[in-house]
MMTF fields as JSON, N, C-alpha, C and O atoms, coordinates in Angstrom:
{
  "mmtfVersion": "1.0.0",
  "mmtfProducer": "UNKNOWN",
  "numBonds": 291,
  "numAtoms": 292,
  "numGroups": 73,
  "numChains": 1,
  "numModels": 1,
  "chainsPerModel": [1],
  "groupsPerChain": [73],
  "chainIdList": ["A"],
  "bondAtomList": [4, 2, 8, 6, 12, 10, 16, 14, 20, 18, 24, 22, 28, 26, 32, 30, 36, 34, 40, 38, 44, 42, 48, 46, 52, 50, 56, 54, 60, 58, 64, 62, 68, 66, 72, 70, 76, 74, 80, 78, 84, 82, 88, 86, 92, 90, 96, 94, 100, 98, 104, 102, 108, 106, 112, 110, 116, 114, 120, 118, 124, 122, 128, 126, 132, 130, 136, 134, 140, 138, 144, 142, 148, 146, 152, 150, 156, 154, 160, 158, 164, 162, 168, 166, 172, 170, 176, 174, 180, 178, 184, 182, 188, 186, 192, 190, 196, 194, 200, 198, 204, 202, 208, 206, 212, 210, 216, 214, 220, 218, 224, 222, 228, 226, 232, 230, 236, 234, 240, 238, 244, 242, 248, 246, 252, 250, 256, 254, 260, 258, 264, 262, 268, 266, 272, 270, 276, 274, 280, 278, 284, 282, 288, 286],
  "bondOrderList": [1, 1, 1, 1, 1, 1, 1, 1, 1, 1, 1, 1, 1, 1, 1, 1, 1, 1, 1, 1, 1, 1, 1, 1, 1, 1, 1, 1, 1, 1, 1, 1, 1, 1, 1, 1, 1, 1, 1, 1, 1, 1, 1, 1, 1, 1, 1, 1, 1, 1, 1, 1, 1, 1, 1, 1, 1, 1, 1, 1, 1, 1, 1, 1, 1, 1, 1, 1, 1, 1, 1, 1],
  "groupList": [{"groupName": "UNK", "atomNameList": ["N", "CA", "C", "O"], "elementList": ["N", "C", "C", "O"], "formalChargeList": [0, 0, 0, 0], "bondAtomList": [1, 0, 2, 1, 3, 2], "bondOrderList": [1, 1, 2], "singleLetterCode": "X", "chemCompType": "L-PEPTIDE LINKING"}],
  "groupTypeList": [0, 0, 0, 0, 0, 0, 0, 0, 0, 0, 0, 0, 0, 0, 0, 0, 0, 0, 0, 0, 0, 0, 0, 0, 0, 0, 0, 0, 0, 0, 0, 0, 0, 0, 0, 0, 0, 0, 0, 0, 0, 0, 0, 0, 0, 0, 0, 0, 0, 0, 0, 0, 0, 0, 0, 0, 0, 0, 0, 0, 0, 0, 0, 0, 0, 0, 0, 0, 0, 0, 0, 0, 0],
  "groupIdList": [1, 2, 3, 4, 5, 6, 7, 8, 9, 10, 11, 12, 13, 14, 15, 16, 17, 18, 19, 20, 21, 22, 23, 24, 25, 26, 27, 28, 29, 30, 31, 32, 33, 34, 35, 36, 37, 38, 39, 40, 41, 42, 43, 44, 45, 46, 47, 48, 49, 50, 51, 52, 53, 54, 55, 56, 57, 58, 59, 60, 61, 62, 63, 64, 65, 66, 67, 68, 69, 70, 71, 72, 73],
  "secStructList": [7, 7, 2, 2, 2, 2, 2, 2, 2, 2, 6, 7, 7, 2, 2, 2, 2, 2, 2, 2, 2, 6, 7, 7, 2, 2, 2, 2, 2, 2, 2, 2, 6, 6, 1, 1, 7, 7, 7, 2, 2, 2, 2, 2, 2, 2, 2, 2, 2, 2, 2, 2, 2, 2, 2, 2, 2, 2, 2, 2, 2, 2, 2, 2, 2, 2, 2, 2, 2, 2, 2, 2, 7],
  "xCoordList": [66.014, 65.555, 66.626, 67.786, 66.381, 67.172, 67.88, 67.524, 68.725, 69.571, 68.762, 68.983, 67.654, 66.913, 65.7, 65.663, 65.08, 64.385, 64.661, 63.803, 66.251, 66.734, 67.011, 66.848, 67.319, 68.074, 66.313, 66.099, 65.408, 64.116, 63.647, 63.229, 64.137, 63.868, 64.729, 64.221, 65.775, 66.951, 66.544, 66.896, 65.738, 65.235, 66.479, 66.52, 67.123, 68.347, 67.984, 66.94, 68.887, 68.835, 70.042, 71.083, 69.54, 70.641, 72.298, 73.404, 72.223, 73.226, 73.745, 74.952, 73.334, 73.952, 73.84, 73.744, 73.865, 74.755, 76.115, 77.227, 75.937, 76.565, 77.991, 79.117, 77.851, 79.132, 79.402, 80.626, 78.638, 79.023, 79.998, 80.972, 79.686, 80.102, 80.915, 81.346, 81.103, 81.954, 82.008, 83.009, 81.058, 79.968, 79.29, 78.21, 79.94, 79.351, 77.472, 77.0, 76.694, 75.597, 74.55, 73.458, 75.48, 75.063, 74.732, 74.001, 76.32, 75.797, 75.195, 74.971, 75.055, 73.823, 72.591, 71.801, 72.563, 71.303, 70.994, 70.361, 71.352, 71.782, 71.483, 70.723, 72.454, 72.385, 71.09, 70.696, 70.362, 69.457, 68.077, 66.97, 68.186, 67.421, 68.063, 68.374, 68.105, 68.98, 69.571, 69.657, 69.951, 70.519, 71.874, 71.912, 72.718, 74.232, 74.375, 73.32, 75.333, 75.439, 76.855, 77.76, 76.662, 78.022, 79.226, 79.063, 80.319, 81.822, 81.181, 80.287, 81.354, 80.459, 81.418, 80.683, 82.768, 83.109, 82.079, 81.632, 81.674, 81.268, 79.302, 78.564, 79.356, 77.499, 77.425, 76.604, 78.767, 78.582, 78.804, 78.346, 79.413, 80.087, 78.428, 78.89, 77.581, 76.548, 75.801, 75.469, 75.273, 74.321, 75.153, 74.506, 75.865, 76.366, 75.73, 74.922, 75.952, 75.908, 74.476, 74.276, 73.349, 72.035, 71.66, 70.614, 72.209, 71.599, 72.247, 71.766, 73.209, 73.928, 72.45, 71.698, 72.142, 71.288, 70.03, 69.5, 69.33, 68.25, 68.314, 67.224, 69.107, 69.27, 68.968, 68.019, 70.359, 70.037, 68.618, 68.255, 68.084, 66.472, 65.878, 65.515, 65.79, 64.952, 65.499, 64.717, 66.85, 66.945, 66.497, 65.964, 66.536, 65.705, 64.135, 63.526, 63.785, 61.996, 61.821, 60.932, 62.891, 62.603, 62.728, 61.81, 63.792, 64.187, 62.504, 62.008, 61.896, 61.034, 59.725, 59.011, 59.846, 58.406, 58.96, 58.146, 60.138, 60.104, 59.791, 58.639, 60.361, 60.086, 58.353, 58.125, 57.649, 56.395, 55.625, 54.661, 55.859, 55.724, 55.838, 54.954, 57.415, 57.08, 56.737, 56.775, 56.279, 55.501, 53.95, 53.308, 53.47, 52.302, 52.244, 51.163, 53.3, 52.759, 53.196, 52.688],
  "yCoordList": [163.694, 164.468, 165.515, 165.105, 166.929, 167.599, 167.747, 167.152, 168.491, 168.517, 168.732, 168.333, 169.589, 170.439, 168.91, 168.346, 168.548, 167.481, 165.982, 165.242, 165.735, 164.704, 165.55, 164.741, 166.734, 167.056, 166.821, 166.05, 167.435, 167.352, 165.924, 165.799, 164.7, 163.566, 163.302, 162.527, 163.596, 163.068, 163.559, 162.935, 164.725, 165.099, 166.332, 166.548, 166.79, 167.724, 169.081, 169.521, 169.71, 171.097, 172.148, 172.392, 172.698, 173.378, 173.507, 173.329, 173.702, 173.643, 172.615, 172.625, 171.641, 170.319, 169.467, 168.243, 170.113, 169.19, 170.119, 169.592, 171.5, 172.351, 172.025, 172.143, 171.611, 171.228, 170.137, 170.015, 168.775, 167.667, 167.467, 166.74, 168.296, 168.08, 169.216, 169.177, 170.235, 171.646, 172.181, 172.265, 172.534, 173.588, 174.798, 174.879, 175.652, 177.218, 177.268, 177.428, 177.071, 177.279, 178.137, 177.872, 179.275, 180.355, 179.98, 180.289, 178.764, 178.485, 176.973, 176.464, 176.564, 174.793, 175.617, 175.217, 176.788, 177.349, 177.889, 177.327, 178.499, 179.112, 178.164, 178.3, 176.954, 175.71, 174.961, 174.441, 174.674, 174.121, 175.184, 174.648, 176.322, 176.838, 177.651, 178.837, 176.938, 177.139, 178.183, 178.295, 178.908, 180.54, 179.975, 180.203, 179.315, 178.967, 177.339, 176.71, 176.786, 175.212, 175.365, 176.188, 173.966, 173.841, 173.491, 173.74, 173.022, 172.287, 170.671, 170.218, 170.261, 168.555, 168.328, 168.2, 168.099, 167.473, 167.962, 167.149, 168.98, 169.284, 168.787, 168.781, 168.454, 168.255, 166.499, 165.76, 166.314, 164.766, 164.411, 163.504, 165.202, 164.738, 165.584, 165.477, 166.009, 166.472, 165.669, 165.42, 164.952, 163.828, 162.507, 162.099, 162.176, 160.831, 161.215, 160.409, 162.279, 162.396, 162.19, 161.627, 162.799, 162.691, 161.675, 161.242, 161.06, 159.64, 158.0, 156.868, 158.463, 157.97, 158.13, 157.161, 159.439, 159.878, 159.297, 159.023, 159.006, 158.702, 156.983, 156.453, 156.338, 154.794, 154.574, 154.068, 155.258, 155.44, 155.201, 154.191, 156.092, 156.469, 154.967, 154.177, 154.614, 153.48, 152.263, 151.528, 152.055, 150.706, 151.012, 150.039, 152.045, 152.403, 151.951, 151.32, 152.762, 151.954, 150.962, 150.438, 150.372, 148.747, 148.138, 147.545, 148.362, 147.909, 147.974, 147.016, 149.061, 149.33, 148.492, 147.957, 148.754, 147.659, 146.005, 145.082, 145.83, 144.26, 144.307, 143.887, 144.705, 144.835, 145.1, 145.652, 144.946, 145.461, 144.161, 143.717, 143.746, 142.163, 141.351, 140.697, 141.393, 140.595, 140.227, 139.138, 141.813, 141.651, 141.365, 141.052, 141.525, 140.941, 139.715, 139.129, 139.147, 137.8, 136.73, 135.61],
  "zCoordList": [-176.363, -175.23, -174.919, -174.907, -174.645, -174.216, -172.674, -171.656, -172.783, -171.445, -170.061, -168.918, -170.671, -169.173, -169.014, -167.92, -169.818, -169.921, -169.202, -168.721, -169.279, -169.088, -167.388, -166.475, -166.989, -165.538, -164.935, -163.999, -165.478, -164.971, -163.865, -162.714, -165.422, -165.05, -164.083, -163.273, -163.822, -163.135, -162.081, -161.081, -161.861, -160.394, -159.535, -158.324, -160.308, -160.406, -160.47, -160.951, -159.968, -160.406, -160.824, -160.213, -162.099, -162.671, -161.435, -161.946, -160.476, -159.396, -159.143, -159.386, -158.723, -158.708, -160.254, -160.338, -161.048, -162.424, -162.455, -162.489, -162.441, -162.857, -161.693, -162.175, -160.132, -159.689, -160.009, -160.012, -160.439, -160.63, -161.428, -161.233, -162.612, -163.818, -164.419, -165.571, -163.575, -163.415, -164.527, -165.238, -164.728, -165.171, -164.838, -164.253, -165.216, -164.756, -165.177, -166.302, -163.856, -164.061, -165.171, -165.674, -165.258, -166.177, -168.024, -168.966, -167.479, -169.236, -169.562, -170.66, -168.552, -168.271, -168.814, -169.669, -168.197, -168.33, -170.147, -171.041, -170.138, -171.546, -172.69, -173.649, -172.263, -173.178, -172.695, -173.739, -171.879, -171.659, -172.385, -172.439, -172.792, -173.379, -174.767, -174.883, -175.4, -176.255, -177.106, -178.329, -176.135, -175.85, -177.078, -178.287, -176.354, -176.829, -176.627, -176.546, -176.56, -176.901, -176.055, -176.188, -174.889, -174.431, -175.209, -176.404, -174.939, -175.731, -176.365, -175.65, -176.946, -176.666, -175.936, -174.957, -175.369, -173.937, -173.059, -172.249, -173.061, -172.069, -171.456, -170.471, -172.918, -172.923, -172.608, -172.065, -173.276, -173.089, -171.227, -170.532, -171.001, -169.38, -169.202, -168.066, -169.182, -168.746, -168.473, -167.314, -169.726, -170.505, -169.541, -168.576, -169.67, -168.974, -167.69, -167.228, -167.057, -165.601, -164.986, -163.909, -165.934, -166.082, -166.481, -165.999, -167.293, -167.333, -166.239, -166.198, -165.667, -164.714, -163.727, -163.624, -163.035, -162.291, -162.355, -161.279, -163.573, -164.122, -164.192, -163.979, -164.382, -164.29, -162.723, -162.126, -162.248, -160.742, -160.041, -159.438, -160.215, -159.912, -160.441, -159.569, -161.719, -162.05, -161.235, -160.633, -161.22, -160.299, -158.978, -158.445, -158.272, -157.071, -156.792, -155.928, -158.24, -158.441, -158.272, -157.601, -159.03, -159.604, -157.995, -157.429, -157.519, -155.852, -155.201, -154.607, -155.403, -154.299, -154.202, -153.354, -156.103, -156.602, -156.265, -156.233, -156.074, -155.77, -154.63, -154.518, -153.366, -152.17, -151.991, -150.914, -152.45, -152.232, -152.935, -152.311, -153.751, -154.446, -153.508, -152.956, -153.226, -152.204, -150.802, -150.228, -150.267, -149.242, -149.214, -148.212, -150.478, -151.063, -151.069, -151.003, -151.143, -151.145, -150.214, -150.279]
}
C-alpha cells in the first residue's frame, strides 16, 4: 500500500504527518504521488507513523465493538 493510501486510512492529512514526522509537506506530497521518492529514513519514519495511527484507530474499533456487545447483552 502506498504512503497517501496508508495516510488516507490513518485518517491524516498531508499536514499533520508532515509535522509529526518533520517532513516538508511539499515533498510528502510529491512522494505520495510519485513525483520524487523521500530518503528511506525518511519514508520509513513516515510508514511507522501511519501505521502507528492506523493500529491506533483499529484498537479504538475493536474498544467500541466490545462495548456495544456488551451492552447487548
Amino acid at each position: 500500500m502506498g504512503l497517501k493510501e496508508l495516510r488516507i486510512v490513518a485518517g491524516l492529512t498531508q499536514c499533520d504527518v508532515a509535522k509529526q514526522c518533520g517532513v516538508d509537506r511539499s515533498r510528502l506530497s510529491l512522494a505520495e504521488n510519485e513525483y520524487s521518492k523521500l530518503r528511506p529514513e525518511e519514508e520509513a519514519t513516515v510508514r511507522n507513523a501511519l501505521l502507528r495511527h492506523i493500529e491506533a484507530k483499529a484498537a479504538q474499533f475493536k474498544g467500541v465493538l466490545s462495548a456495544k456487545e456488551a451492552i447487548a447483552v
